[in-house]
C-alpha positions as CSV (number, residue, x, y, z in Angstrom):
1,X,22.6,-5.5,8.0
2,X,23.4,-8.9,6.6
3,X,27.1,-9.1,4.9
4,X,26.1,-8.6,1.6
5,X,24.6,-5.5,2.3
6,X,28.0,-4.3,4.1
7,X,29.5,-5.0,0.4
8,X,26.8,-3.5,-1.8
9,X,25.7,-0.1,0.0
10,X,23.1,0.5,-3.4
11,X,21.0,-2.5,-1.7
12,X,20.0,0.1,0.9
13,X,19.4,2.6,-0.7
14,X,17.1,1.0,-3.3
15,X,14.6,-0.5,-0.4
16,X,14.1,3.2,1.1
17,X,10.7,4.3,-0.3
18,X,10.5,7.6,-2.2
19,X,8.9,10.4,-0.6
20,X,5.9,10.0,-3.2
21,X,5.4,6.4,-1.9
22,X,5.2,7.5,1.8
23,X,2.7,10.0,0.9
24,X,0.3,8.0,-1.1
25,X,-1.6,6.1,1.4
26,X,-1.9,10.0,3.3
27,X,-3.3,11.3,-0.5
28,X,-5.6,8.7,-1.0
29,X,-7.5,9.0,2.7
30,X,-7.5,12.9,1.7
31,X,-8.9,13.0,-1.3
32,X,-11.6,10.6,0.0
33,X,-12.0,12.7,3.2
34,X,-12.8,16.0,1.0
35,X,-15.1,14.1,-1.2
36,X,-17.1,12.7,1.9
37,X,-17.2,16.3,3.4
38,X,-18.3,17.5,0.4
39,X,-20.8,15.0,0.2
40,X,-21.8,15.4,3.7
41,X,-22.3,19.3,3.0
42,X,-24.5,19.0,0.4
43,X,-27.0,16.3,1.8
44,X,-26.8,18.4,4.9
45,X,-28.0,21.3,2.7
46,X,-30.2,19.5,0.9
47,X,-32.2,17.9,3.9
48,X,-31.2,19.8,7.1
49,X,-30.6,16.1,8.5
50,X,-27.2,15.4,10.3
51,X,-27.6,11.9,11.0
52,X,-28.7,11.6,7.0
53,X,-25.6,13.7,6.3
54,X,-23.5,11.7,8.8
55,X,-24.4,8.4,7.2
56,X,-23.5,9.7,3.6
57,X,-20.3,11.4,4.3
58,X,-19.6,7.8,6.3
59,X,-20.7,5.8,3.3
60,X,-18.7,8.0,0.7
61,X,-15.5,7.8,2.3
62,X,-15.3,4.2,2.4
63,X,-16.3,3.5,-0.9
64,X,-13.8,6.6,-2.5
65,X,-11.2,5.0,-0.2
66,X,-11.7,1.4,-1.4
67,X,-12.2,2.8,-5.0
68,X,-9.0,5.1,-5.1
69,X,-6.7,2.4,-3.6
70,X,-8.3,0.1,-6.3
71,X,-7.4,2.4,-8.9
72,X,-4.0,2.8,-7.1
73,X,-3.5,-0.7,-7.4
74,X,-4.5,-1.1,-11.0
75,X,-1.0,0.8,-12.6
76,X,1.4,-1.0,-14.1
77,X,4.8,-0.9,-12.1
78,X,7.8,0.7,-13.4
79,X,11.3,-1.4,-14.7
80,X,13.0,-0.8,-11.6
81,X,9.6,-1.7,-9.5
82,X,9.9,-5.1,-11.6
83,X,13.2,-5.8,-11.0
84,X,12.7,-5.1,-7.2
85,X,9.5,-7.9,-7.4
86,X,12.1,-10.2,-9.0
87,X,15.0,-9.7,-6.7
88,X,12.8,-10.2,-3.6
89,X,11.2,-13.3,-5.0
90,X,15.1,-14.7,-5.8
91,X,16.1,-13.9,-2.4
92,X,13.1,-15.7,-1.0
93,X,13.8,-19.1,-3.0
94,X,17.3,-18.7,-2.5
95,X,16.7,-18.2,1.6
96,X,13.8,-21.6,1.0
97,X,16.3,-23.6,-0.4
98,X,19.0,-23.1,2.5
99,X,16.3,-23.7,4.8
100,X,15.2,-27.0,3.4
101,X,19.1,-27.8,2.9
102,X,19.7,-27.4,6.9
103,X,16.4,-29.9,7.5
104,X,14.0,-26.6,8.7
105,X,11.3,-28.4,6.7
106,X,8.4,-27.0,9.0
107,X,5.7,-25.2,7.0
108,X,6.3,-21.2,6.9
109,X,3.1,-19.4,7.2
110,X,1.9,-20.9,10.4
């Protein structure tokens, strides 16, 4: 815990994640899973060919998973989602400009 956070307990707090947001990434891989089974079952029906069905059930779980986090990705965050973006990205500056203050001017990233 850095000193300001000793002051300020609601900074904790804030960054815990809600349940919903621990849960999402769980949703999203099983909601794709039951659509690949399901698509799996019915080309497995269909043709009586398990390596067919295997290859469509692969197929359609990663494309549901790529298009639901898509979709996941597309809704527009909430105020206090923004104001979280915006305190993070004043913290960071602030944390850039002490850095380049005490002569740390190696490139970050690397």
């Amino acid at each position: 815990m850095t000193p300001r956070d000793k002051k300020d307990p609601r900074v904790t707090q804030n960054l815990q994640p809600t349940r919903r947001d621990r849960f999402l990434p769980l949703e999203l891989l099983g909601i794709s899973g039951g659509l690949a089974v399901f698509v799996g079952l019915i080309v497995l029906i269909a043709t009586r060919e398990f390596v067919l069905a295997g290859v469509a059930l692969g197929v359609t779980f990663i494309i549901s998973v790529v298009l639901l986090a898509l979709f996941a990705l597309a809704f527009k965050p909430t105020e206090a989602e923004v104001e979280d973006i915006h305190e993070q990205d004043a913290e960071a500056r602030a944390k850039a400009a002490r850095d380049r203050a005490e002569g740390d001017d190696r490139p970050r990233g690397h």
